[in-house]
FILUMLUM-349744 format. One record per residue: residue number from 1; residue in three letters; x, y, z of N, C-alpha, C in turn. Coordinates in Angstrom, 1 decimal. Atoms other than C-alpha are relative to their C-alpha. Example, Ala and Ser with C-alpha at 12.3 -4.5 7.8 and 13.67 -1.06 7.14 Angstrom:
+------+------+--------+--------+--------+--------+--------+--------+--------+--------+--------+
! resi ! resn !   n.xx !   n.yy !   n.zz !  ca.xx !  ca.yy !  ca.zz !   c.xx !   c.yy !   c.zz !
+------+------+--------+--------+--------+--------+--------+--------+--------+--------+--------+
!    1 !  ALA !    0.9 !   -1.2 !    0.0 !   12.3 !   -4.5 !    7.8 !    0.9 !    1.2 !    0.0 !
!    2 !  SER !   -0.9 !   -1.1 !    0.0 !   13.7 !   -1.1 !    7.1 !   -0.8 !    1.1 !    0.8 !
+------+------+--------+--------+--------+--------+--------+--------+--------+--------+--------+
//
This chain:
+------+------+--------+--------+--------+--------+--------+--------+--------+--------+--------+
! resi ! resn !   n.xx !   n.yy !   n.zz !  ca.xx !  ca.yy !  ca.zz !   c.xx !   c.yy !   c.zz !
+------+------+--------+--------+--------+--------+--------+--------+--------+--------+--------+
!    1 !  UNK !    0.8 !    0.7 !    1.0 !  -62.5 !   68.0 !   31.5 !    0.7 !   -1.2 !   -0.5 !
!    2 !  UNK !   -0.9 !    1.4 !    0.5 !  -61.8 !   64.4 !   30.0 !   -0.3 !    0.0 !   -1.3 !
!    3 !  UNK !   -0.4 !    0.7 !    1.3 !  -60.9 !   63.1 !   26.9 !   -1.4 !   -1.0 !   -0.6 !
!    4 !  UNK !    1.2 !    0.4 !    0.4 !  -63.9 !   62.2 !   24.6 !    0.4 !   -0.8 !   -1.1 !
!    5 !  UNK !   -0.6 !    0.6 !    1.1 !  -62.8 !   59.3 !   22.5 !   -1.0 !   -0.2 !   -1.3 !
!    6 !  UNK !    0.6 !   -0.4 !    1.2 !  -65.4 !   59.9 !   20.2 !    0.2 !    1.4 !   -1.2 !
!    7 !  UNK !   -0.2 !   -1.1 !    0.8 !  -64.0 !   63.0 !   18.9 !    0.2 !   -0.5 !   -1.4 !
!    8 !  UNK !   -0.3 !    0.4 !    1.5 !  -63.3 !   63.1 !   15.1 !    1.9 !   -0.3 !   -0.6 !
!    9 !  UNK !   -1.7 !    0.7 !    0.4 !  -59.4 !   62.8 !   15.2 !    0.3 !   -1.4 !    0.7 !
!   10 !  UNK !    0.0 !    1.6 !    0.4 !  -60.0 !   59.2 !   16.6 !   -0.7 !   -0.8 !   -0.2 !
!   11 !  UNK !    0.9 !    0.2 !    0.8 !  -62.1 !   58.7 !   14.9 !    0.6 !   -0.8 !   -1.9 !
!   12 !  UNK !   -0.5 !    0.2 !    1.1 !  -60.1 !   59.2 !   12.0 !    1.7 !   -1.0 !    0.5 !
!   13 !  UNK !   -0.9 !    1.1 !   -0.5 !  -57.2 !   57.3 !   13.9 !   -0.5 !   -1.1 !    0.1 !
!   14 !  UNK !    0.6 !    1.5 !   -0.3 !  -59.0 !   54.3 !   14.3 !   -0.8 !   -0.4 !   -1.6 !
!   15 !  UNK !    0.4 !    0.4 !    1.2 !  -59.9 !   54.6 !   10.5 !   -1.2 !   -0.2 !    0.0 !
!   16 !  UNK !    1.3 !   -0.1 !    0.0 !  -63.5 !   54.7 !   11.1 !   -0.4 !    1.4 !   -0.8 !
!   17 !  UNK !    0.7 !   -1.4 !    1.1 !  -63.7 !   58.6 !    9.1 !    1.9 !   -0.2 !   -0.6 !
!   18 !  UNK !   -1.2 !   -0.6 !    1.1 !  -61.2 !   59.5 !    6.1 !    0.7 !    1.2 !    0.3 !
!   19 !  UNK !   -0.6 !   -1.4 !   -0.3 !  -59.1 !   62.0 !    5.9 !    1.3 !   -0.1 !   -1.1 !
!   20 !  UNK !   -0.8 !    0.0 !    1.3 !  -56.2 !   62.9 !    3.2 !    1.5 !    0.0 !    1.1 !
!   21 !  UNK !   -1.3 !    0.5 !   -1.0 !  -53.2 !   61.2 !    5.4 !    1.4 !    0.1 !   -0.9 !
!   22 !  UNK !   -1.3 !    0.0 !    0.7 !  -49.5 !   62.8 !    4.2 !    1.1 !   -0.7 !    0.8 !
!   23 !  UNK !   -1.2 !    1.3 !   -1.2 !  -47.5 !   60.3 !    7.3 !   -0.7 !   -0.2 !    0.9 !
!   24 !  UNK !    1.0 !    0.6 !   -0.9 !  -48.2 !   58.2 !    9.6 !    1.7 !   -0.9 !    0.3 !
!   25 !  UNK !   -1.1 !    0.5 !   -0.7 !  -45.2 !   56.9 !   12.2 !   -0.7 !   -0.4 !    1.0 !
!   26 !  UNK !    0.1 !    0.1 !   -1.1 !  -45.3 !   55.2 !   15.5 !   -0.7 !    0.5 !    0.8 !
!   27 !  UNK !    0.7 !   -0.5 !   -1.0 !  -46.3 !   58.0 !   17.6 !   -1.0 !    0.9 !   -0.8 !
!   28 !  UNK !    0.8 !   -0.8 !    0.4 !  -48.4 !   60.2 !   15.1 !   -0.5 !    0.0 !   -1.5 !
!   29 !  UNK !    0.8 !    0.0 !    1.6 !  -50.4 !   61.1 !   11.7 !   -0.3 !    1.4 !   -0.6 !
!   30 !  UNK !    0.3 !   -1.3 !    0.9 !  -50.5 !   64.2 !    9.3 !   -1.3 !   -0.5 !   -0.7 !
!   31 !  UNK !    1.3 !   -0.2 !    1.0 !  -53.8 !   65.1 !    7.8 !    0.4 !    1.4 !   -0.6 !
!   32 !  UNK !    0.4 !   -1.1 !    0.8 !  -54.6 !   67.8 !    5.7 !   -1.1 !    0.2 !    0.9 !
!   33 !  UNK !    1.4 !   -0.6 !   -0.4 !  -57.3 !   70.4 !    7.2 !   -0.6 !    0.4 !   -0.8 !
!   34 !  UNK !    0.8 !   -0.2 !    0.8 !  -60.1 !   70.1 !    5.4 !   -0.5 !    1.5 !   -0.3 !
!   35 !  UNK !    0.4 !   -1.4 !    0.6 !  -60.9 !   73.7 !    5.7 !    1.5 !    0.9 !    0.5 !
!   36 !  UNK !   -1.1 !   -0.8 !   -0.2 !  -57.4 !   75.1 !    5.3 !   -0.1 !    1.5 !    0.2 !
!   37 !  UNK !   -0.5 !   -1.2 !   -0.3 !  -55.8 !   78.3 !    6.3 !    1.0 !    0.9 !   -1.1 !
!   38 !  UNK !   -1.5 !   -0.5 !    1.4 !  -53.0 !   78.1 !    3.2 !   -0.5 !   -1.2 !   -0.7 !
!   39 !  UNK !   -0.5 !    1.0 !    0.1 !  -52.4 !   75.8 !    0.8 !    0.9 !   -1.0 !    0.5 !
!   40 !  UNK !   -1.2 !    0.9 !   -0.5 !  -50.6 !   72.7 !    2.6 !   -0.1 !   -0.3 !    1.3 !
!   41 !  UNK !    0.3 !    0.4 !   -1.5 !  -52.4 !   73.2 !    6.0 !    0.3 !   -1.1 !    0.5 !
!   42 !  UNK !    0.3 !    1.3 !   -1.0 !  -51.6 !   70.5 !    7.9 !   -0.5 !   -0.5 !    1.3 !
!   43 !  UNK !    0.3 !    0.0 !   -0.7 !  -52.6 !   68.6 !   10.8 !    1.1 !   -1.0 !    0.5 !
!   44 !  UNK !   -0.5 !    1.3 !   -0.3 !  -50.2 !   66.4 !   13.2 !   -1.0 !   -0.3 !    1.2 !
!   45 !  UNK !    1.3 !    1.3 !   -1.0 !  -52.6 !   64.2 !   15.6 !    1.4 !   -1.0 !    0.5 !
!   46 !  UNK !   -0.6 !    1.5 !   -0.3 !  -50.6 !   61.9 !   17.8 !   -1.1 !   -1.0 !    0.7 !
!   47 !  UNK !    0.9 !    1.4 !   -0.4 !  -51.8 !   58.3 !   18.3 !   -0.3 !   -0.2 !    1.4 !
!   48 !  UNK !    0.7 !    0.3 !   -1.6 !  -52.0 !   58.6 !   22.4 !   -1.0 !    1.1 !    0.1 !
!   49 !  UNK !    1.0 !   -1.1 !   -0.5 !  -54.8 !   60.5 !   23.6 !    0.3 !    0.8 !    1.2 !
!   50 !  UNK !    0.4 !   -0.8 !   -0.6 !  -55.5 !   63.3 !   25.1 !   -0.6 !    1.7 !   -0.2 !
!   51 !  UNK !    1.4 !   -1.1 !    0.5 !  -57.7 !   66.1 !   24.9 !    0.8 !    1.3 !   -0.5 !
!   52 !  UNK !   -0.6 !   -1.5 !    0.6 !  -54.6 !   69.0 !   24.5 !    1.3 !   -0.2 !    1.0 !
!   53 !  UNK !   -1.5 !   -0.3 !   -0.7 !  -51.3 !   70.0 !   25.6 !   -0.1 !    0.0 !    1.5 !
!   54 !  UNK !    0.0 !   -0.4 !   -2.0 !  -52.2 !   70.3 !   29.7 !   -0.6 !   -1.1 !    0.3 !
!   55 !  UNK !    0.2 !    1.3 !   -1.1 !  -52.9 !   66.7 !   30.3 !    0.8 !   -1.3 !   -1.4 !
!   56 !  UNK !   -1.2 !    1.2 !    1.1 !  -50.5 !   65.1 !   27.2 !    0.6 !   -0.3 !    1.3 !
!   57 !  UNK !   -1.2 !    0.8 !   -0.9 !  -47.9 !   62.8 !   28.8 !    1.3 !    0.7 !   -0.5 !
!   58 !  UNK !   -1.2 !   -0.7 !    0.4 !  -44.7 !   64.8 !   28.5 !    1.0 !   -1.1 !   -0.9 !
!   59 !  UNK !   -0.8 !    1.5 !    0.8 !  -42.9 !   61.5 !   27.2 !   -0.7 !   -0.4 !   -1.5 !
!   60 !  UNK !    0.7 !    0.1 !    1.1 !  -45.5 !   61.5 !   24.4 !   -0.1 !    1.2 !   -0.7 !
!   61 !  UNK !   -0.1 !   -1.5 !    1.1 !  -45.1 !   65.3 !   23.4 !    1.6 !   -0.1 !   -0.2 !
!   62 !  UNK !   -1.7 !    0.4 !    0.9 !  -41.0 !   64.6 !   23.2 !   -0.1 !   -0.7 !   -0.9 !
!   63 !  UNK !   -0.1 !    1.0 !    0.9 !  -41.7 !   61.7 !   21.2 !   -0.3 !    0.5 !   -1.4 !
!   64 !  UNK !    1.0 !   -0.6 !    0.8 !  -44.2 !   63.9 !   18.7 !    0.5 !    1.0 !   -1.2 !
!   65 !  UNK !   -1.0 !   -0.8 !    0.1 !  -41.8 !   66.7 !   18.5 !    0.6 !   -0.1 !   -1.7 !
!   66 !  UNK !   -0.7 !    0.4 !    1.6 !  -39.6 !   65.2 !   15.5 !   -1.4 !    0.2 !   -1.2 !
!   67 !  UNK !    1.3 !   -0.1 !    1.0 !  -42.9 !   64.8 !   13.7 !   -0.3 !    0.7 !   -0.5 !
!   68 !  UNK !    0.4 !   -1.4 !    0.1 !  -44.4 !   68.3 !   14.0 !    1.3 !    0.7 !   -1.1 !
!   69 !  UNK !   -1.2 !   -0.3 !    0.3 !  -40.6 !   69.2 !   13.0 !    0.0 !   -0.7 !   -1.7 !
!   70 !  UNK !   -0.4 !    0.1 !    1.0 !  -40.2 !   67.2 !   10.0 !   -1.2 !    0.1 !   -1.5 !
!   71 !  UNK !    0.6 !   -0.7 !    0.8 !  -43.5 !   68.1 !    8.7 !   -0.3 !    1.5 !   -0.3 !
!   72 !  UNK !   -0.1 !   -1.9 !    0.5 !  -43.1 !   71.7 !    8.9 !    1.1 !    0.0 !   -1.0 !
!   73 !  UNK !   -1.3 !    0.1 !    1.3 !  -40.0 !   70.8 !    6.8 !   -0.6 !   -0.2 !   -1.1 !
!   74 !  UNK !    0.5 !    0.1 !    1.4 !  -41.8 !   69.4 !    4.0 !   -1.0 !    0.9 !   -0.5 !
!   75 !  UNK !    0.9 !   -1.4 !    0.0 !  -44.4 !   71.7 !    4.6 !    0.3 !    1.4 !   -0.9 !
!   76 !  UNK !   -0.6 !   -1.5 !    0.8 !  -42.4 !   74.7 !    3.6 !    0.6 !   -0.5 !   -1.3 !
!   77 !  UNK !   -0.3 !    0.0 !    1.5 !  -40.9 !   72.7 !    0.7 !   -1.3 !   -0.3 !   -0.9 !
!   78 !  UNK !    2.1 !    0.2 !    1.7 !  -44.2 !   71.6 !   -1.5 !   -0.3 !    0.9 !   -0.3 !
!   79 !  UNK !    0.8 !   -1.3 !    0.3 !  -45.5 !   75.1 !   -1.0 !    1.2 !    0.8 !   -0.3 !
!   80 !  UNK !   -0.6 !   -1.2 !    0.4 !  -42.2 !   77.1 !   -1.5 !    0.0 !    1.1 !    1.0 !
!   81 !  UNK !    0.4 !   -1.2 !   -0.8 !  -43.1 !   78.7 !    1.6 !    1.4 !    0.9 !    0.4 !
!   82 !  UNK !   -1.0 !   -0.6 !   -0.8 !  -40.8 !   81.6 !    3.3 !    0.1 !   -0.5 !    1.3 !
!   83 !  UNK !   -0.1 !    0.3 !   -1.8 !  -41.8 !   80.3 !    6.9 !   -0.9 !   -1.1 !    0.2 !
!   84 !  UNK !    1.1 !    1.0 !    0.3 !  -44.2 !   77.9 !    8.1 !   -0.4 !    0.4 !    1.4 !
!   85 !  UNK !    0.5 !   -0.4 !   -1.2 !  -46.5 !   79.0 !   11.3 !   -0.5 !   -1.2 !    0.7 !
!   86 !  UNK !    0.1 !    1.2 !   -1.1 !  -47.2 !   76.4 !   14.4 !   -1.2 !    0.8 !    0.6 !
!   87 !  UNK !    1.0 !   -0.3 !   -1.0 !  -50.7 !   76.5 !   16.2 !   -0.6 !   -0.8 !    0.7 !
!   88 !  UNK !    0.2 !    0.8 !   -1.0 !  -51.7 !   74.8 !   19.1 !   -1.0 !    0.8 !    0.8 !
!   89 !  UNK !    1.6 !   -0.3 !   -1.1 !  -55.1 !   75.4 !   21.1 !   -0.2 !   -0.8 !    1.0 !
!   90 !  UNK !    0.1 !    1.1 !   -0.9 !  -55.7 !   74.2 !   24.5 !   -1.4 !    0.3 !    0.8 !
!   91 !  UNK !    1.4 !   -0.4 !   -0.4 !  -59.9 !   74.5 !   25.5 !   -0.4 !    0.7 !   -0.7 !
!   92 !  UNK !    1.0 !   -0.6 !    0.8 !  -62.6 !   75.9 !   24.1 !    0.8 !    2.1 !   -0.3 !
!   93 !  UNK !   -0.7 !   -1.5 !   -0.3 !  -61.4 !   79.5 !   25.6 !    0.9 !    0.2 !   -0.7 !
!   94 !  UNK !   -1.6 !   -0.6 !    1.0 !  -58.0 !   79.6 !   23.4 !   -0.9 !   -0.6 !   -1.5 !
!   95 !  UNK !    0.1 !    0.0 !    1.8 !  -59.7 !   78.5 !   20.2 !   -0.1 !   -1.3 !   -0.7 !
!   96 !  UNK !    0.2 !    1.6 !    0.9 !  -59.9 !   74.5 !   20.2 !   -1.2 !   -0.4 !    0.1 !
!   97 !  UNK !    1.4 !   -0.1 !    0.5 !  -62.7 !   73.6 !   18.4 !   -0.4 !   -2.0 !    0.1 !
!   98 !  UNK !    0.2 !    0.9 !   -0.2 !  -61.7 !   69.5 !   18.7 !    1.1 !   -0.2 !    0.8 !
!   99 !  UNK !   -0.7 !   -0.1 !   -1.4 !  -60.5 !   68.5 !   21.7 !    0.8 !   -1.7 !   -0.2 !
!  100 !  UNK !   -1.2 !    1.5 !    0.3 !  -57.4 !   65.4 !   20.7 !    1.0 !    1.0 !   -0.3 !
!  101 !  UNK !   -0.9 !   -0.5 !   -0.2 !  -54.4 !   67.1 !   21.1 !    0.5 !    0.1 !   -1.6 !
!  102 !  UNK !   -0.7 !    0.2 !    1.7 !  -53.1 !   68.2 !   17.6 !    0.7 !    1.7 !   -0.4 !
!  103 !  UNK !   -0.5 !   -1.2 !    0.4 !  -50.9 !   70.8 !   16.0 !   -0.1 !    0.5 !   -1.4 !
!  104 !  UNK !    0.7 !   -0.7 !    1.5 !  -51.7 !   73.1 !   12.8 !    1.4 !    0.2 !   -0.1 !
!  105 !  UNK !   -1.3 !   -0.5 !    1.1 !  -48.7 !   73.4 !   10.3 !    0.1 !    0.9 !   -1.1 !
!  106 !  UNK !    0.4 !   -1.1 !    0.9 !  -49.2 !   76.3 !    8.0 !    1.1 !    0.8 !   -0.7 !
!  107 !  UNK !   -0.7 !   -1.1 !    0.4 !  -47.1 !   77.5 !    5.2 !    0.2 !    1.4 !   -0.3 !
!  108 !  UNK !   -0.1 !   -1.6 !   -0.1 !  -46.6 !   81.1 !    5.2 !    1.1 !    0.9 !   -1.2 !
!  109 !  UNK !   -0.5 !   -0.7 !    1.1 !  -45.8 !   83.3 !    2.4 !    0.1 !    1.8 !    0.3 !
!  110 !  UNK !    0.0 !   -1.3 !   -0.9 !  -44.1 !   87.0 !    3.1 !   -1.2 !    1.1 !   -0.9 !
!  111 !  UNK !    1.5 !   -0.8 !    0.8 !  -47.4 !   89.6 !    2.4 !   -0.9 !   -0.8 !   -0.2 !
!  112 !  UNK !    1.3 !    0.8 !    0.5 !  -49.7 !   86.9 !    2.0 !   -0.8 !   -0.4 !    1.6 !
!  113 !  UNK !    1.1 !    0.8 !   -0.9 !  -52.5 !   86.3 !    4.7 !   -0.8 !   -1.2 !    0.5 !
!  114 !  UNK !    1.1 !    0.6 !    0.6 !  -54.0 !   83.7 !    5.5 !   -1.3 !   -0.2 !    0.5 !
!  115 !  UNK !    1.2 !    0.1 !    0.0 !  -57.6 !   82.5 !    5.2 !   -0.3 !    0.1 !    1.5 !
!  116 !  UNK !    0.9 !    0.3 !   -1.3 !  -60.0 !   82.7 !    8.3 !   -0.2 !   -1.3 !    0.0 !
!  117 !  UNK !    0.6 !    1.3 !   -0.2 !  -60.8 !   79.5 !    9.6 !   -1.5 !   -0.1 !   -0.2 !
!  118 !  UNK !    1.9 !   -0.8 !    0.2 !  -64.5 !   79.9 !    8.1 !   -1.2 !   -1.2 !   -0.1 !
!  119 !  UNK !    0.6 !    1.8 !    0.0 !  -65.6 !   76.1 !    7.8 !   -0.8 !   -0.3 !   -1.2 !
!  120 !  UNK !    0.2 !    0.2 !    1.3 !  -65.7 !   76.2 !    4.4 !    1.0 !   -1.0 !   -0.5 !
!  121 !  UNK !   -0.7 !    1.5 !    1.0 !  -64.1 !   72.4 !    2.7 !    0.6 !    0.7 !   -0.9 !
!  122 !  UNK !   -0.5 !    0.0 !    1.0 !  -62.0 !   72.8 !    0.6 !   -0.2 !   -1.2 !   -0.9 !
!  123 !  UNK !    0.3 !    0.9 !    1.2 !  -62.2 !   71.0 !   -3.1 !    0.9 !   -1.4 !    0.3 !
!  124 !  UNK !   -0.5 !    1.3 !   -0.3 !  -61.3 !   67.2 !   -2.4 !    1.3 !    0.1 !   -1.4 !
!  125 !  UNK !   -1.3 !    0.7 !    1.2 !  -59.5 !   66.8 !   -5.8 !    1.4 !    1.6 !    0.6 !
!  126 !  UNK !   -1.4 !   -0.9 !   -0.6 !  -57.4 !   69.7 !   -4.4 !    0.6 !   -0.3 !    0.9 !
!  127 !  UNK !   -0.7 !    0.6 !   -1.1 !  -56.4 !   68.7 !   -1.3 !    1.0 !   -1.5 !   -0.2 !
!  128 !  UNK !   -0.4 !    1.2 !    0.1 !  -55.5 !   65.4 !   -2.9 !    1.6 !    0.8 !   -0.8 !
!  129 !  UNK !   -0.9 !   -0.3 !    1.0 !  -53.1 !   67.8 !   -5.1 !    1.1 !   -0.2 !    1.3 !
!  130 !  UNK !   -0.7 !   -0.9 !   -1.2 !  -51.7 !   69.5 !   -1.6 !    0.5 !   -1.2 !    0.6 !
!  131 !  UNK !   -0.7 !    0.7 !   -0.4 !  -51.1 !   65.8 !   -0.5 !    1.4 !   -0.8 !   -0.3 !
!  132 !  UNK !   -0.6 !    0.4 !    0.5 !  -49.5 !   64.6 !   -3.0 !    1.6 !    0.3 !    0.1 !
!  133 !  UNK !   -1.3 !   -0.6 !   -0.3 !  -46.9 !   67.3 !   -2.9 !    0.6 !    0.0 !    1.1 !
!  134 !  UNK !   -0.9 !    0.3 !   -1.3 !  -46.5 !   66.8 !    0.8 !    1.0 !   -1.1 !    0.3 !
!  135 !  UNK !   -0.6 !    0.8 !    0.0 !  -45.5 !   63.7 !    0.4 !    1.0 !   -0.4 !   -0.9 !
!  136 !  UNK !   -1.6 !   -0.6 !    1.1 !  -42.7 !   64.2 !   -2.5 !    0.6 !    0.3 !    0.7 !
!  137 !  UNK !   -1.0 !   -0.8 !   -1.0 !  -41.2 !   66.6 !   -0.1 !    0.3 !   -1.0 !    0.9 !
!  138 !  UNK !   -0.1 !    1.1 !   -1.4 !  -41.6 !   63.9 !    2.5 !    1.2 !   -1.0 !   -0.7 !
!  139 !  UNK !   -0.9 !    1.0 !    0.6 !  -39.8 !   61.3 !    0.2 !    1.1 !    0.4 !   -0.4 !
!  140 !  UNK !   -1.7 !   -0.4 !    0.3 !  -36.5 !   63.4 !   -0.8 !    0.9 !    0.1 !    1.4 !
!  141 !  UNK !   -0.9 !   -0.5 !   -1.7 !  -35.8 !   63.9 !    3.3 !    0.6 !   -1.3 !    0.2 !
+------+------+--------+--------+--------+--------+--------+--------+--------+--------+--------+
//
């Protein structure tokens, strides 16, 4: 299958849709998932295309890497998390619902579940909270 540059993450890379943006470097961009999993969900999107992990340019997932990495770092500090879980989907079959290659960041608390993906928004003035604190964490590193 090819790469549909109308998807909604370049969409929101090309600044044509919003999105509650905690970084933005060179090769990539954190969002917030509007219908989180935890408080602090995040999303990293990198700026080259491609539809998922099995037709990325390997030279663009090394690059990305640090990224993913330093927002699961802040990630777990804003929320206080104990861990922080990494999800990656590649086709409809494993569970990807938009097809631009992107990784879920999810703080994780021990005993605590989180939400189903149910595609229910979360409250804007909240998410704005969840950015805010990402990016505090982001600015002590």
């Amino acid at each position: 299958m090819s790469y549909d540059p109308d998807n909604i993450f370049a969409k929101i890379l090309s600044g044509d849709f919003p999105a509650h943006k905690v970084y933005e470097d060179d090769v990539a961009i954190a969002i917030l998932d509007i219908m989180p999993q935890a408080a602090g969900h995040t999303l990293v999107i990198p700026k080259a295309a491609s539809r998922n992990l099995l037709d990325a340019d390997a030279n663009d997932l090394a690059q990305m890497m640090p990224t993913v990495q330093k927002i699961a770092h802040a990630v777990k500090t804003a929320f206080a998390a104990d861990g922080v879980h990494l999800q990656q989907f590649n086709e409809a079959a494993a569970g990807q619902t938009v097809f631009h290659l992107h990784f879920h960041v999810i703080p994780r608390h021990d005993g605590v579940a989180v939400k189903p993906h149910s595609g229910d928004m979360e409250d804007q003035d909240v998410l704005v909270a969840h950015a805010e604190k990402i990016k505090a964490a982001l600015a002590k590193t």
